[in-house]
C-alpha positions as CSV (number, residue, x, y, z in Angstrom):
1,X,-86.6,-108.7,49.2
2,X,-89.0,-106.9,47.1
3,X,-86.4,-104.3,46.2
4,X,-85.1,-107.0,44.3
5,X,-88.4,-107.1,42.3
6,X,-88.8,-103.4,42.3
7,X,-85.8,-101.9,40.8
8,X,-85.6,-103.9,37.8
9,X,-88.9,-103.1,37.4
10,X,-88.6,-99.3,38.2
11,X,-85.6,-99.4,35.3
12,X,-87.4,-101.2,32.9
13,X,-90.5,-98.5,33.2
14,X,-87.6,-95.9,33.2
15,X,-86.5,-97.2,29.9
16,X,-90.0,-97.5,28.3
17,X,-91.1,-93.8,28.8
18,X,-89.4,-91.9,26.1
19,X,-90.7,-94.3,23.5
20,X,-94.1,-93.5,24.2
21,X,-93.1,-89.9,23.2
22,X,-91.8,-91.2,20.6
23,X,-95.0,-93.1,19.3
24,X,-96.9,-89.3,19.8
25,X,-94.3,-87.6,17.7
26,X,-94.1,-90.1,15.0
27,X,-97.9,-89.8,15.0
28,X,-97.9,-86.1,14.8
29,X,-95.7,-86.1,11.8
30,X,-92.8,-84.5,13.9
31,X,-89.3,-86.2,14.2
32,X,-88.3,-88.1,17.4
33,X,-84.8,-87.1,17.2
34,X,-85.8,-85.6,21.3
35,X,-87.4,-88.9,22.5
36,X,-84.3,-90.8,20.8
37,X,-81.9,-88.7,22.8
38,X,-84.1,-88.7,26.3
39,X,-83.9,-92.6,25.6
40,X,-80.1,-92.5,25.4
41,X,-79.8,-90.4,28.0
42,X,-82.2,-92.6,30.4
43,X,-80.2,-95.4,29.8
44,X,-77.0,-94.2,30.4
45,X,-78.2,-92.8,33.9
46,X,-79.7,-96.2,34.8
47,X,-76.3,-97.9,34.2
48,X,-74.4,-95.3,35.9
49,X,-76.2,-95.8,39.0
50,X,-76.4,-99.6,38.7
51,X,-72.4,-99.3,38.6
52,X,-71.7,-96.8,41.3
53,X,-74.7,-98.5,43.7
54,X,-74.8,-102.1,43.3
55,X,-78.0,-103.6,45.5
56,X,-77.3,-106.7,46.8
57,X,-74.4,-109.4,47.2
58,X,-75.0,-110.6,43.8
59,X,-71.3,-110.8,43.0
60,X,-70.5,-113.2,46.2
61,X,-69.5,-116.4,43.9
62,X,-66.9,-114.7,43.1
63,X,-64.9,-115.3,46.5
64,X,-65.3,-119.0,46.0
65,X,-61.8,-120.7,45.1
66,X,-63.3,-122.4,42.2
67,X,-64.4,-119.4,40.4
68,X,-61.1,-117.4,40.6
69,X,-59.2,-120.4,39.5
70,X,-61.6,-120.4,36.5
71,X,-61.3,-117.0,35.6
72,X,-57.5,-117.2,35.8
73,X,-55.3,-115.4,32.9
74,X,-54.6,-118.7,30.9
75,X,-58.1,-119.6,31.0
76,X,-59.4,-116.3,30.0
77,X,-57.2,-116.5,26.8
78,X,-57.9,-119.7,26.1
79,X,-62.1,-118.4,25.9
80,X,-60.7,-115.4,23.7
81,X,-58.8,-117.6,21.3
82,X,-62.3,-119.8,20.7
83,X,-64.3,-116.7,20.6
84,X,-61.9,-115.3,18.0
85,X,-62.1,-119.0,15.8
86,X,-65.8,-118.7,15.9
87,X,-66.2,-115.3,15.0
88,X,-63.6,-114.9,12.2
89,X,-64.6,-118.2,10.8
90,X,-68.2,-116.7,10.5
91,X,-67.1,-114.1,8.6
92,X,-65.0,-115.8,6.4
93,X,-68.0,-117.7,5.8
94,X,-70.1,-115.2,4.8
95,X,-67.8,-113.9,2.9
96,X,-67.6,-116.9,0.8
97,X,-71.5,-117.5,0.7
98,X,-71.8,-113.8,-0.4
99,X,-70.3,-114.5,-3.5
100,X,-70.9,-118.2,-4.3
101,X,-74.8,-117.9,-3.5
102,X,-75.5,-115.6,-6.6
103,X,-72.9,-116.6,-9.0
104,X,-75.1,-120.2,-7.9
105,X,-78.6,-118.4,-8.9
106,X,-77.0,-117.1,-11.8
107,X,-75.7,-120.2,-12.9
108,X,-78.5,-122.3,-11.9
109,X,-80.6,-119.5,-14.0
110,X,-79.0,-119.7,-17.5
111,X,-78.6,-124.0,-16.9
112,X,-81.3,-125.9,-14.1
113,X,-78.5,-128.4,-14.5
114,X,-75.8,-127.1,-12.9
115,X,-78.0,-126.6,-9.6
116,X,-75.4,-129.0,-7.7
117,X,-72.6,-128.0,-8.8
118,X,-73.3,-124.7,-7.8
119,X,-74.8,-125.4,-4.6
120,X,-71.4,-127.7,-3.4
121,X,-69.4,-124.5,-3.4
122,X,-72.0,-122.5,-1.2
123,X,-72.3,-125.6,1.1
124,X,-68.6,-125.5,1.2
125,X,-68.4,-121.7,2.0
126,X,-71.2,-122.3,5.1
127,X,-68.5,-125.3,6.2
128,X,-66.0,-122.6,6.9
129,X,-68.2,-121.8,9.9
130,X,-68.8,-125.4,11.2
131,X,-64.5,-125.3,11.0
132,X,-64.5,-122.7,12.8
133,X,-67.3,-123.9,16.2
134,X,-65.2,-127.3,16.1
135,X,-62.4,-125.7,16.8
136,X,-64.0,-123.3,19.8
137,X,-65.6,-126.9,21.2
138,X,-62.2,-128.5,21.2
139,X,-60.2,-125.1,22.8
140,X,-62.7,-124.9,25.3
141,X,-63.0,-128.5,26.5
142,X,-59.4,-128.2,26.7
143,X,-59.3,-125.2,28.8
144,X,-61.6,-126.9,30.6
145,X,-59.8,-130.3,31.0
146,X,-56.3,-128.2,32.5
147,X,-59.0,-126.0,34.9
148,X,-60.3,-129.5,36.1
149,X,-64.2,-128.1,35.2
């Protein structure tokens, strides 16, 4: 059992080393491009091994029937079309804030006045988003609701 404990913990310290030579070089003046690389290169070889030797029987839910029949083809759509209504629905929101919040500062600049007006189209631009997580709450209930979760 403490293998469990010990190879995170070996990883972890694996991971750390190379930015301690990167702290010395950035002290020294020199460039870290080396330590940045070793880093990478670290990484990648812990990930390798933790997929060609996986410690443990972490992965045993996955032989119970309740699992598979969640992680079925329908249902794994279903989480990529709320993922996809979230996401794009962000962006489009940002998208709309990005160019409603300065034309608002601007306007609000020249005429303390139209601070309201100008801050009901950035709200509305940020409601785009809210849209957006309804939506994903509603197609993954449903998914939900035909998996019997």
């Amino acid at each position: 059992m403490l293998i469990y404990f010990l190879l995170p913990l070996i990883a972890v310290a694996l991971l750390c080393v190379p930015f301690i030579f990167t702290a010395k070089k950035i002290k020294n003046g020199r460039s870290p491009k080396g330590a940045f690389i070793g880093n990478l290169c670290t990484f990648a070889g812990i990930m390798l091994c933790a997929l060609i030797v996986p410690v443990g029987n972490f992965v045993s839910a996955a032989s119970e029937g309740g699992v598979k029949a969640a992680l079925s083809t329908g249902a794994g759509l279903g989480y990529l079309a709320a993922a996809l209504a979230v996401g794009l629905s962000c962006v489009g929101s940002g998208i709309a804030v990005a160019a409603g919040a300065p034309a608002a500062i601007g306007a609000t600049s020249e005429d303390p006045k139209n601070f309201v007006k100008a801050l009901i189209f950035v709200v509305l631009g940020e409601g785009i988003a809210l849209y957006g997580l309804l939506i994903a709450i509603l197609i993954i209930s449903n998914v939900g609701t035909a998996l019997g979760i």
